[in-house]
Structure formats: structure tokens, C-alpha cells
N, C-alpha and C positions, 0 to 999 in steps of 0.2 A: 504493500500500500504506500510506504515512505517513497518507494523508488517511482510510483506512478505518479504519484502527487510535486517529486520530482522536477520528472520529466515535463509532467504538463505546464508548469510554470516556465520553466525555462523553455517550453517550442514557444508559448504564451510573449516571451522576451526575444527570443531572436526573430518571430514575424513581426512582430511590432517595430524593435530597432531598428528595422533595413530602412525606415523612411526619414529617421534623421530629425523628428520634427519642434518645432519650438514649443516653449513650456505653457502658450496657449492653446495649442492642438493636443485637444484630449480626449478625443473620440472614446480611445478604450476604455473610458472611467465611466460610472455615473455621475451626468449633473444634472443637477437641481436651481431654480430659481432662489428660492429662498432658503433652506438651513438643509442641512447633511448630519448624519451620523454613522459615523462607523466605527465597530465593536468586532470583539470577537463570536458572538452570538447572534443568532438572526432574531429571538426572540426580544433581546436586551434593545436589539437597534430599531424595533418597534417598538417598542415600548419609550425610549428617548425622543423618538420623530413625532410618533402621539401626542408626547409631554408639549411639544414646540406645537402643535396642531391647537393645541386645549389655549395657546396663548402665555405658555412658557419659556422662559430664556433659555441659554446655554446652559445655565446654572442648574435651573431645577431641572432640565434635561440629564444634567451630570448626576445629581444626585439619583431620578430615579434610575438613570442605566449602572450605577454602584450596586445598587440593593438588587435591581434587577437579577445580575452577574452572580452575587450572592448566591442565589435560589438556583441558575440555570447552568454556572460554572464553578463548583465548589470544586475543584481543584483548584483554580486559581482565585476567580472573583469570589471577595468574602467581606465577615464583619472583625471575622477573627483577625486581622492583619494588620496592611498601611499600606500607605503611598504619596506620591507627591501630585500635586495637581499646579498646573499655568494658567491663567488666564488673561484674556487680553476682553477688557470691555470697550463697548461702542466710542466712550470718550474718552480712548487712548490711556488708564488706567492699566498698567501690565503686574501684576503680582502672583504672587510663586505660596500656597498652602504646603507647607509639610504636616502632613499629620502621618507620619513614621513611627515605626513603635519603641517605645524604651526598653531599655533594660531594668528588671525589677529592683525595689530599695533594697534584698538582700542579693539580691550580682555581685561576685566578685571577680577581679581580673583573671584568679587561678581555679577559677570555679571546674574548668571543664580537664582540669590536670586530677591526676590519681597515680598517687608514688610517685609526684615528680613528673610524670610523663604524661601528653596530650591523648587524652580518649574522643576521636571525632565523633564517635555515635553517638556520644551526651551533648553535643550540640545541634546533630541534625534529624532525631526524633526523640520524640517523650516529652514530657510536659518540663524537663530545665532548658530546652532548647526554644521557649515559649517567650518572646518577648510582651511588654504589654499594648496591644490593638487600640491603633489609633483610627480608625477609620470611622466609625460612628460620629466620634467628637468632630471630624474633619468636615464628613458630610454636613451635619447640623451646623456647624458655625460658616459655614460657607454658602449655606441656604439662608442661612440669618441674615449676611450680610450682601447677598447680592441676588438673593433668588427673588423671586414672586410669589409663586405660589405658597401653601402651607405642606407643613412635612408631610401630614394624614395625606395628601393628594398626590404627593411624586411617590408616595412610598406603596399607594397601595398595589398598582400593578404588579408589584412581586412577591407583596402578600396573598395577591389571586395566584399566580406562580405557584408558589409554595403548597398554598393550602390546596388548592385542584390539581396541583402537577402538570407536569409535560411528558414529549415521548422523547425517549433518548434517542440522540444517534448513535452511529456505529462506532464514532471516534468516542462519544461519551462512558458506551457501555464496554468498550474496550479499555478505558482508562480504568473505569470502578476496577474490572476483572482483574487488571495488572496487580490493583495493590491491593489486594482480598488478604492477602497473607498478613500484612501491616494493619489493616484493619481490626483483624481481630485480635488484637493485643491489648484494643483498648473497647471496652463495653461498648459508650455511644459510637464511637466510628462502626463498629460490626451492628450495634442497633439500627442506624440508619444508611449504612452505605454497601451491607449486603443483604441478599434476598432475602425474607425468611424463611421462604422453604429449600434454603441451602442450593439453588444452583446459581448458574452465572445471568449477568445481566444480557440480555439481546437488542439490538438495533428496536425500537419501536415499546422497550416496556414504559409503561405511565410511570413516573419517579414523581412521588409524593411525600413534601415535607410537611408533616401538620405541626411540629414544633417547633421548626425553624419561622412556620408563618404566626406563632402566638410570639416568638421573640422579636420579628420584625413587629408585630403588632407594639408589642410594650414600648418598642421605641418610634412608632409614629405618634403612638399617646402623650407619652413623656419627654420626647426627645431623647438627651444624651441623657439623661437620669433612667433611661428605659433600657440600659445597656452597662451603665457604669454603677447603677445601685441596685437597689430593688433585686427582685426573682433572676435576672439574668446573671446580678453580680454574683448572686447566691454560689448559683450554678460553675459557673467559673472558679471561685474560690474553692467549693468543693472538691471539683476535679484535680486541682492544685494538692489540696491536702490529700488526697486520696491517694496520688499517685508520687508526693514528697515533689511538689513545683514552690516556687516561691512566689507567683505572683498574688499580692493579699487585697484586703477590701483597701489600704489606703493607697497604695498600687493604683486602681482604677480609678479610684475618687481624686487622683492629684494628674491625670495625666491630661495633657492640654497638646492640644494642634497649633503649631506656629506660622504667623505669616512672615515671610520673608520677603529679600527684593531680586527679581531676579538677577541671576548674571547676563550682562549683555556681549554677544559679540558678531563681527560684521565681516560681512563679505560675498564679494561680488554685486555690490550696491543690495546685499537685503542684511537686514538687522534680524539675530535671534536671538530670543529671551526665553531662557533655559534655565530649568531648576535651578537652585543653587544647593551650596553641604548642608545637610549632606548628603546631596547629590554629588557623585563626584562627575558625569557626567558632563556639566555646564564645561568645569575645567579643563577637563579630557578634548572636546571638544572644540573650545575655541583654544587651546597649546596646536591641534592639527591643523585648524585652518591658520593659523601666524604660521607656523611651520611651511605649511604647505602654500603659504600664499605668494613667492618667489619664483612661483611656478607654474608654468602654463598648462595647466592638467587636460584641456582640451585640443594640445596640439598631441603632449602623449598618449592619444585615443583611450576610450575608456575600455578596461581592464588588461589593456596591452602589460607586458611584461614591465616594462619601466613605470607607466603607472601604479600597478599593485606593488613594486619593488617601494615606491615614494612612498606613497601612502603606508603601506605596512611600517617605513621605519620614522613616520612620526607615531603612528599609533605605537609601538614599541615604549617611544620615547616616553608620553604621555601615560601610558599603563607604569610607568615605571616612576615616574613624577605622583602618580596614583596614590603606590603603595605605602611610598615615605612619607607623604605631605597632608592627608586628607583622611577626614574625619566628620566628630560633630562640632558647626562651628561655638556651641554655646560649653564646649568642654578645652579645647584647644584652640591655639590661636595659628591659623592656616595661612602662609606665607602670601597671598590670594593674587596681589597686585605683582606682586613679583612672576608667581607660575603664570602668567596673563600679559607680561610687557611683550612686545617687542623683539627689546635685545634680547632676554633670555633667551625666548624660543629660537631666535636666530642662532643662539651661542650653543644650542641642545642641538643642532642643524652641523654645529663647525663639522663632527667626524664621519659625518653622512657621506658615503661614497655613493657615489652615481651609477656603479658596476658593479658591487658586492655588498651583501647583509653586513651587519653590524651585528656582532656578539653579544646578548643578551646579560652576559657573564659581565662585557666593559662598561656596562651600567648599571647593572644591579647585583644581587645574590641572591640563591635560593635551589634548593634541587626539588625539583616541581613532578608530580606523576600525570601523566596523561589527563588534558582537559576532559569534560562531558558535558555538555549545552542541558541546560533541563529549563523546561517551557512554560514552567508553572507560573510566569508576571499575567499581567492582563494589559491592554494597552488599550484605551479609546478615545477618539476626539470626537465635538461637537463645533459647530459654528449656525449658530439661531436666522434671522432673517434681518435683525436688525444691526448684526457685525460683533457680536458677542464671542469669543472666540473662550473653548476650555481643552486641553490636552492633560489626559488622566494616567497615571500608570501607579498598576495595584499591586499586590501580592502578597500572598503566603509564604516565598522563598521557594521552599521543595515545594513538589508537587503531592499535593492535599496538607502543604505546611508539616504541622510534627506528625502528621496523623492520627493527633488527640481529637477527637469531637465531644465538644461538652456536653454529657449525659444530661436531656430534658433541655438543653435549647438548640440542638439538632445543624452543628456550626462546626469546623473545624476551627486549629487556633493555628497562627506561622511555627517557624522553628525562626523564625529571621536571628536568633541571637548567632548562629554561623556566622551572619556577614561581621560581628565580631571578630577581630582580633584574639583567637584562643588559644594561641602561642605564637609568639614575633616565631618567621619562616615558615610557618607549617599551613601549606594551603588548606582554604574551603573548599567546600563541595564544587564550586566553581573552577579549581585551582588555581583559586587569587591567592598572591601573597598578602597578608597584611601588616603592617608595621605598629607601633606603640603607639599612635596617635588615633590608631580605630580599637586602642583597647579597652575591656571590657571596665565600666563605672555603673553605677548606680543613677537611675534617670537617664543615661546617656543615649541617643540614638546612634544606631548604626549606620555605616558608610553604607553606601547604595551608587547602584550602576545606574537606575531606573532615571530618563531624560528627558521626561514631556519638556514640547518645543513650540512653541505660538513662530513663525518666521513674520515678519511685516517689512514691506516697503512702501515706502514714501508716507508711512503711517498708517498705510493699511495691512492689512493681516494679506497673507498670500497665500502661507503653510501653515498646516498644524502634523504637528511631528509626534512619534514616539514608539517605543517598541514594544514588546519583552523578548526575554532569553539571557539573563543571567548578565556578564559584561558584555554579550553580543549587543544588548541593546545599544550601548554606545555607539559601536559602530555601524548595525543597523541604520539608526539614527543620522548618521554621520554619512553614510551612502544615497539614503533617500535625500536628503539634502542636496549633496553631489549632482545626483543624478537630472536632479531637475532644474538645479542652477546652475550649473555648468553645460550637461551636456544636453540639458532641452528635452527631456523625458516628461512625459505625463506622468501624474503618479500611480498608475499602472504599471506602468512598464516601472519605472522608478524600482517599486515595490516587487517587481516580477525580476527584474534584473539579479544576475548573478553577486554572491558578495563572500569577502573575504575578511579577516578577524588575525588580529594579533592583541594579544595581551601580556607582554613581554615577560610574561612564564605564566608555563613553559615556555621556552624557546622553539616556536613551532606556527606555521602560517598556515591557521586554517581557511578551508576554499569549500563552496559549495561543490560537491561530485557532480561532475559535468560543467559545471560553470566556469574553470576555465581550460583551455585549450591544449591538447598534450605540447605543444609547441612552447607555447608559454610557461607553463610545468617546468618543462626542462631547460631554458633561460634560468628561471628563477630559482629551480636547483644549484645551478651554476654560479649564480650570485652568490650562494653559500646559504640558503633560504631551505629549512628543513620546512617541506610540506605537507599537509594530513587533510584528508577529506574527510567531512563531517555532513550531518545532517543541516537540515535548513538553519541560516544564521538567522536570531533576530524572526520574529512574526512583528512587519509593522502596518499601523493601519491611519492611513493617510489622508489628509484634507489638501487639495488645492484649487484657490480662487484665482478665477483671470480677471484678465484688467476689465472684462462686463461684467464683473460682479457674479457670472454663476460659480457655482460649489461644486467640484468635483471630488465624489468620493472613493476611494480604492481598499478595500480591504486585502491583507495578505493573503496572497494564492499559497501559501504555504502553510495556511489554515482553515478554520471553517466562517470566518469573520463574516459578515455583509455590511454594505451600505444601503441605508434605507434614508429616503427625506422626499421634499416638496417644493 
């Protein structure tokens, strides 16, 4: 199935590409007149399009496709988690919600060590790899302060969700299947995420949550007091004691969503305003385009061997500027202005050969084991009819988070405290390095790859950006950009387009299989470029506006996403 889904993409990109066309020609995409949504869900992205139909913004649009996702993709979309959200309002207002999750008041740095030595499974399942879920708080105060509607109304569509169900698809009941084994380790996850007459789920069964839709209820009643007190804290806290977690009642009750400003950075006459820490994205991102802006990316055709050879060894650089520098900025003080001038990036540029890789080893340290992409973010943008622009990106971390689901509110929880720092050198599940400045504190949030991206020119919004896939989002993110500022793709093709991923450890350029050229391959070998084929980089799902003002929207072919609007 991986290999068809493939291939269909990429025939999808090379018949498209041959025509060469500018970033107003976008036949292949859905547009719309007035507002766009796209999700990884087809149910989520009606349910967002409706919200804007009823006379909703972006905003309450964001909010009900969060809860929506919740109900329709509890692998990744949830309540149990976080994420960072961009938005860009009609009167040029641009701000960055973090509601990421912390780390609990009993966290400690050596929490996940035992005799001295690092145990990665206490960081990436069971309830101490549980950080505390920001997402409730994020939604409610982001509807507070910029939505219209009331929460009872964006919220109820996926309380009908829940409580009536849907039918799964095949990719849906193929996921439950995979992790049936994980499931039953823990009561609620085997209470609600396997049969109960013991067999496997199939394409087309009804999946009904009747107490996932009584917890979304309490919190369209209450708001965040419907999730952070009351019966659902209950529930939570329970699970924690039950299973020896630490996250406790003042845990929930102190935990707050921050607004921040975003990072801005420029190029090619458009401006992006991108997450910030701790997102590490924004940085990653605007280090590649300084880096890379001395250089004509469009005369070395796209994905020719000299261009993925460039490109790879800013991203290298910047993965590596990553590990050292970047954190939470309300715990550390982040060099910001510095990793973001000019000269730096040009001085991170001096040992850059134009014919041969750069050693991963002459810039950093670490012995890294073989990367793995896991798909479990969410990524969705909106843009309303009146130029309200939001780019959302969520997640659990792993895929179904730690695998804990809260017995009686029918939710799983993240494991996100991996993105932690739980031993300086010893990769996550990602196999990121992380250094002493993403280490483990009490209240702390963790570093994050996740990049929503509002793009605007001349003031107006043009893109909205974002991925998931672990650090691929980054450069997901960073291709679809390329792709349509540079070389004049629609964001179809953009999105459909081959992509390639360095994260400078391992030491190793991963490429979509098939996506690039055995030719090219072996150039890039030759440069000294150790290469591995991997499954699809990055799932992103893409908004772009032409200068008439229609919305084009593009879901990733390398998922089940759609674009739905009017």
C-alpha cells in the first residue's frame, strides 16, 4: 500500500512538473472563492468549512477542526497533547499561541536514568513519559480572544462524532490493528481502542466514543475548567496514581497557553511568520534560507544533484545549530539574534564545498542509530473569506502518544516528554540529538520540530504552511515553500513533489524512494553524501492564495487529508 501511494504521488508530480508553471497557475489544486480548509481528515474538513458557512472565522473554524480530529484521529488529533498555532488576522495582526505541554512539578532532569544509565522506554510509553496537555487551554483562550462564535457551537460537531460515530477507513483500522498489543497494557486504551469481541478492526466498522463525547461535553459547558478540574481532572489524576505518573491536580490547574510573537523571516520578496521556541523550526528555517540565499536555486534546477547537495548542507548546519542552542525560551536564554544574522549564517557557509559533503562529525558529536519518521503530528490550515488566516500543528509525539487512554474519559495522553532532553547525546525516538538546554525542568516545555507558517506578501497572506513527521516537518515545510517560491509550483505539485531531509544525525540524506534519480544518487554519493530511502517525508497540507484572491487548497497525497470550502 506504502509503495502505491508512492508511486501515485510522485506520477501525480512528474505530469504536473513538465509544464513549468507560475505560482498563479493552479489548476491541480482546489479553489475556492471564499475560505478553504485543509486537514488531514475529510470528516474534520467539513466540519471546519460548515463552521465558516454558519458565519465563523478562521478561528472558530480552528477550534472546531481540533476537537473534531480529537474524535476522528486519535492517533494523532487529540485533547490529550499540544501544539503551536499562527495566525494572521484580517488587520494584519500576526501572533504565534503555544499551548505545548509541560513537564510535570515532580520532573526531574534524571528522571528517565536507572543505575546511572538512560532507559528510553520510560520516556516513550506509560504514563512518566506523559507531559501535561495543553490543548484544551489553547483552544478556549484563542476562541476567547479572537473567535465569534460560542464554544457549545464549534464544539458540538464532534460531540455528534463521538457520540454517533463514524466508519473507519482502511488506513484507520489498520492503525488501531498495528498497536492492539500496546493497547492492552493499559485498561482504557484496550477498553476503547479494541473490539470487544476480540477481533480486528475492518475498513467500514462504526467506531463509537460515548465517553470521549461526555468529556468533550464537560468542556463545551465549562470550558477549560471542563478538562482541567472537575470529573475529567478526576480521571486523569487517577490514571497517574494508578499507574505511578506524576502528573497531579495542581499540574492541571497551573498550566497556561502562551502567546508569543512570531519569528519573522524573508525571502524572495515574501515574508514568513513562523512559530517561535519553542518551536525550533522558525530558526531552522530562516538559518536555511540566509544560508541559502547567495544562491540561485532556480538556475540549479530543482532537485538536481547540486541543489539537494546545497540545500542538504544548510539543513545539516541548522539541525546542528538545533541541538546546542534551542529550547524553552521562558527557561533558557536562546542566542536568537545571533542564530538569525546575516554574518553568522554566512560564517556557518565558510566550509561549505560546492563538490563534497561536509562531515557531520566537523560540526557536531554524537553516534546516532538509524533514523525512523513516525507520522503521529497533525497539520491543518484555514483561511475564512474575510483574510483571517490560522496554521495549526498538533500532536501526541508517538503514534497514539504513550498509549495510556484515560479510563472513563475515553482520550489518549502524548508521551511528548521524549522531545526532552533524557540524556545530553543519546537520541529520541526521532534520533534527535538533544543538548542541556532542552533538559528536563519542572513546568518546562519541550523543544518541538512542529512549524505552522502564515507566508504574506505585500501584506497579504499568500501561504499557509505546515506539516507533521517528526523533524521532517521542518523541512517538509521548508520544500513546500521552495517549491512555490522559487520554482513556481502550485501547491499541489509543491506538496506532491519529491523531498529530501537531513538532520545532521545521523549522518545520513534521507530521499523519498523514487524521488530522486539513480543519476543523481550516485553524484551525491560521490560528494561523500551517505544516502537512505525512506518512506514519505513530512505529510503537509497547504493553503495558497493568488493575486485574485481565490484559495487554493492541496492536501498531502501522501495521506488521507482533503480540502473542503466555498
Amino acid at each position: 500500500m506504502k509503495n502505491i501511494v508512492r508511486s501515485f504521488f510522485l506520477f501525480i508530480f512528474v505530469l504536473t512538473i513538465q509544464v513549468q508553471p507560475t505560482a498563479a497557475q493552479t489548476g491541480s489544486s482546489k479553489s475556492y472563492k471564499n475560505a478553504v480548509v485543509v486537514t488531514a481528515d475529510e470528516r474534520a474538513s467539513q466540519v471546519g468549512r460548515n463552521i465558516l458557512q454558519q458565519g465563523g472565522n478562521a478561528v472558530d473554524a480552528t477550534v472546531a477542526v481540533q476537537f473534531a480530529l480529537a474524535v476522528t484521529l486519535p492517533r494523532a488529533g487529540n485533547i490529550g497533547g499540544g501544539g503551536f498555532m499562527m495566525l494572521h488576522m484580517q488587520d494584519g495582526t500576526n501572533r504565534a499561541l503555544d499551548f505545548r505541554e509541560k513537564a510535570p512539578l515532580k520532573a526531574s532532569e534524571n528522571m528517565y536514568l536507572r543505575n546511572g544509565k538512560y532507559v528510553p522506554k520510560l520516556s516513550r510509553q506509560g504514563v512518566l513519559a506523559v507531559g501535561v496537555p495543553g490543548v484544551v487551554d489553547g483552544m478556549v483562550k484563542a476562541l476567547e480572544r479572537y473567535g465569534r462564535l460560542p464554544l457549545e457551537t464549534v464544539m458540538q460537531p464532534a460531540i455528534k462524532l463521538a457520540r454517533e460515530g463514524y466508519k473507519l477507513s482502511w488506513s484507520q483500522a489498520n492503525d488501531l490493528n498495528n498497536s492492539a498489543d500496546a493497547f492492552k497494557r493499559y485498561q482504557g486504551s484496550q477498553r476503547y481502542f479494541l473490539k470487544s469481541d476480540g477481533n480486528r478492526w475492518q475498513e467500514g466498522d462504526l467506531f463509537i466514543q460515548k465517553d470521549l463525547a461526555q468529556t468533550l461535553n464537560r468542556i463545551a459547558n465549562r470550558g477549560r475548567d471542563g478538562f482541567y478540574s472537575g470529573r475529567t481532572a478526576d480521571l486523569i489524576v487517577g490514571e497517574m496514581q494508578k499507574h505511578g505518573g506524576l502528573i497531579s491536580y495542581e499540574d492541571l490547574e497551573k498550566y497556561n497557553s502562551v502567546w508569543r510573537d512570531p519569528i519573522t523571516a524573508s525571502y524572495a520578496g515574501y515574508s514568513l511568520n513562523i512559530m517561535p521556541p519553542p518551536s525550533s523550526g522558525s530558526i531552522a528555517i530562516h538559518q536555511i534560507l540566509d544560508m541559502l540565499r547567495p544562491y540561485d536555486l532556480k538556475k540549479l534546477e530543482f532537485n538536481s544533484a547540486d541543489y539537494v547537495h546545497l540545500v542538504t548542507e544548510t539543513m545539516r548546519r541548522a539541525f546542528a545549530d538545533r541541538a546546542y542552542f534551542l529550547g524553552d525560551p521562558d527557561f533558557i536564554d536562546i542566542p536568537q539574534k545571533k542564530l538569525m544574522s546575516k554574518n553568522y549564517n554566512k560564517k556557518r557557509m565558510q566550509n561549505f564545498q560546492p563538490t563534497s559533503a561536509t562531515s557531520s562529525n566537523e560540526i557536531g558529536h554524537g553516534d546516532i542509530p538509524s533514523f525512523k519518521e513516525s507520522t503521529e503530528t497533525t497539520h491543518f490550515s484555514i483561511v475564512d473569506k474575510n483574510g483571517n488566516a490560522v496554521s495549526v500543528t498538533t500532536t501526541l509525539n508517538g503514534n497514539y502518544g504513550s498509549k495510556v487512554a484515560v479510563n472513563g474519559a475515553g482520550f489518549f495522553l502524548n508521551n511528548e516528554m521524549d522531545d526532552f532532553t533524557a540524556e545530553p547525546g543519546e537520541p529520541n525516538m526521532f534520533g534527535l540529538i538533544q543538548g542541556k538546554a532542552n533538559a528536563v525542568k519542572p513546568e518546562k516545555r519541550m523543544l518541538s520540530s512542529m512549524s505552522p507558517t502564515i507566508v504574506t506578501k505585500n501584506g497579504k497572506v499568500r501561504m499557509v504552511l505546515g506539516a507533521a513527521g517528526g523533524p521532517m516537518i521542518i523541512t517538509a515545510t521548508l520544500h513546500n515553500f521552495l517549491n512555490m517560491a522559487v520554482f513556481g509550483m502550485d501547491p499541489q505539485q509543491a506538496n506532491s513533489a519529491p523531498r529530501f531531509h537531513h538532520q545532521w544525525k545521523p549522518d545520513k540524506l534521507f530521499y523519498e524512494e523514487f524521488g530522486i534519480s539513480p543519476d543523481t544518487r550516485q553524484k551525491l554519493q560521490k560528494m561523500g553524501h551517505t544516502i537512505t530511502p525512506t518512506d514519505g517525508i513530512g505529510r503537509a497540507h497547504t493553503i495558497f492564495i493568488d493575486e485574485d484572491g481565490r484559495k487554493f487548497g492541496s492536501p498531502d497525497p501522501r495521506g488521507d487529508g482533503t480540502a473542503e470550502g466555498y
